[in-house]
KOLDOZA-314202 format. One record per residue (C-alpha): residue in one letter; x, y, z. Coordinates in steps of 0.05 Angstrom, whole numbers, plus 5000, padded with zeros to 4 digits. Each point is the difference from the previous one (the first is absolute). Layout:
! KOLDOZA-314202
AXYZ/...
//
This chain:
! KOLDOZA-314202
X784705815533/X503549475024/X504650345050/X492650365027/X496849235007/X505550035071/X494650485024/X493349715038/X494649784947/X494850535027/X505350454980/X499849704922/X493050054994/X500150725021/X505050084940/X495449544951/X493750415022/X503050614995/X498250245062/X507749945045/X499950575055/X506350275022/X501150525059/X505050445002/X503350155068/X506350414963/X507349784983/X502450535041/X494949855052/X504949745063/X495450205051/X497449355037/X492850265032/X498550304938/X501349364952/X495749615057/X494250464984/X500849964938/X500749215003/X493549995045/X497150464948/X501649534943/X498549335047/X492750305012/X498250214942/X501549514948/X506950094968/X503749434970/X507350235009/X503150535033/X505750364976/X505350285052/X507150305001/X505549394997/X501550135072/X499649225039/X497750285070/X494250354945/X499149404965/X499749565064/X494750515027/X495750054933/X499249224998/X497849955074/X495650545006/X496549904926/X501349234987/X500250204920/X505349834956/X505950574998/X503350334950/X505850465017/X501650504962/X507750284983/X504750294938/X505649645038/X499149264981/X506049855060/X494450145043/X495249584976/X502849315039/X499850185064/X492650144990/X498749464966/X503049645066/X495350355038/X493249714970/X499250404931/X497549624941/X500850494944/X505250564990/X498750714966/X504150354958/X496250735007/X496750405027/X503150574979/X495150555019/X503150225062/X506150134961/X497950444957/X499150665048/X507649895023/X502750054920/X501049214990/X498049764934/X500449354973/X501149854926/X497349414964/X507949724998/X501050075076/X493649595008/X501549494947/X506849895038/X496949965066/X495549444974/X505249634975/X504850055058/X492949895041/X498849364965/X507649775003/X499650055074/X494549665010/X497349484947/X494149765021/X496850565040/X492950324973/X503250684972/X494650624986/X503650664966/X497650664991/X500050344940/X502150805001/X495050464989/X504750514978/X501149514940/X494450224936/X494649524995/X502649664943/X506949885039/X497449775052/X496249454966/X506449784975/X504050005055/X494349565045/X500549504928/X507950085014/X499549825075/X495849404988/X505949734951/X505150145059/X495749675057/X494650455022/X493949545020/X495250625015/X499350734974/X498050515053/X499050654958/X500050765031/X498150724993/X495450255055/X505950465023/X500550404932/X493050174985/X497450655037/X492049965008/X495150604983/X493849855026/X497149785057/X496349285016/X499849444955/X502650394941/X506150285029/X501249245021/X499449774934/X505450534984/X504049745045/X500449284979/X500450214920/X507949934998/X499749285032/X493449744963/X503350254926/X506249635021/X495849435023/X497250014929/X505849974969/X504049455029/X494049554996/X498050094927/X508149954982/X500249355032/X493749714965/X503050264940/X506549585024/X496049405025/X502750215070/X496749655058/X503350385053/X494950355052/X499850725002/X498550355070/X497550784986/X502350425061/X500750705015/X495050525011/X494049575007/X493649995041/X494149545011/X497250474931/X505649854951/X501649275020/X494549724964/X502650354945/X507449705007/X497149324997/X495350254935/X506950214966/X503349265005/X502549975064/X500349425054/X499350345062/X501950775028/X504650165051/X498250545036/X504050325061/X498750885026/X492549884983/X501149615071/X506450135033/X499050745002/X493749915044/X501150055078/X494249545025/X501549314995/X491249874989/X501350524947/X504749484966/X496549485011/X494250314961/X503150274949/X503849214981/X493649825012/X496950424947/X504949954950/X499649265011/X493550024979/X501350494948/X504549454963/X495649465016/X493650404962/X504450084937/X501949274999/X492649855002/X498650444944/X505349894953/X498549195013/X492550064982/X501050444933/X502849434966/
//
């Protein structure tokens, strides 16, 4: 963790507690009032970092408005600088959900060389990298072990975008987070196999109902981004950070006192 140790120390103990809250504006999100609301959102409601696309005028705007630390997120590690100029303290390789729907797949070689050019570039910087969801489970759990060994400092996993819900309420959104909490799984228990230390963040798909169920598979925090950028009313995003803040915060407590 030594590259993440750059990052404030409220910021580590989120990590160490297992509790690290991410929100996710979008990497194709360019649309200024929007990211503000969703900055506010995240600001108000408790988030610990705030993910945005690796725009500077964006990243400028995301750090005023929410005051959080900023990670910018990009499959062009060229990019990345500017950013990084522009106030961000962690870079992104990922997310690659909104890719998907337009026929771009990545392949667990593209993202290994991404890392390593990623890394390359820029030495020092707090690196997080998603792993596919189009990989099988047991690939993917070797590719996140194979982007530690090239640099990664943080796993983001994914999967809310290929699971298709069949019931309504709390069930349908378990349904919906099943792809990213069985990769969650994975990942974690091959890296205690391999004495990893990295943290894992479970995103995709999840709610204020299947967080605390991320965080009971192994990981150290959620990221979680449509659950409150699809909403139109900024109190409405407030509420909802709010409630999945305390969401994460419950499961902490309870996976703390069972032992």
């Amino acid at each position: 963790m030594s590259h993440l140790n750059h990052l404030p120390i409220d910021f580590n103990k989120r990590i160490k507690e297992r509790s690290l809250f991410k929100v996710i504006a979008g990497l194709n999100n360019f649309d200024q009032s929007s990211v503000a609301r969703i900055a506010r959102a995240a600001r108000h409601g408790g988030a610990d970092l705030l993910d945005v696309a690796c725009d500077p005028d964006v990243v400028r705007l995301a750090l005023e408005v929410s005051g959080l630390p900023i990670c910018v997120s990009a499959v062009e590690p060229h990019l990345f600088e500017m950013a990084l100029d522009a106030g961000a303290s962690m870079v992104e390789i990922g997310n690659f959900d909104s890719f998907y729907p337009q026929g771009r797949f990545f392949e667990g070689d593209e993202v290994l060389e991404l890392t390593r050019l990623t890394r390359r570039l820029l030495p020092k910087v707090p690196l997080s990298v998603t792993v596919p969801h189009i990989l099988s489970l047991d690939k993917q759990a070797q590719l996140a072990v194979d982007l530690v060994d090239s640099g990664a400092d943080f796993i983001q996993t994914e999967g809310g975008t290929s699971s298709r819900p069949l019931s309504p309420g709390s069930l349908g959104m378990i349904e919906k987070a099943a792809p990213t909490l069985a990769a969650t799984h994975s990942i974690v228990e091959t890296f205690n196999k391999n004495g990893c230390c990295v943290p894992v963040l479970s995103a995709s798909g999840l709610s204020a109902v299947t967080v605390p169920m991320a965080i009971a598979t192994g990981a150290h925090g959620v990221g979680v981004g449509s659950a409150i950028n699809r909403l139109n009313d900024e109190l409405a995003m407030v509420a909802a950070v709010h409630s999945l803040r305390e969401a994460i915060d419950s499961a902490k407590c309870l996976i703390s006192c069972s032992f």
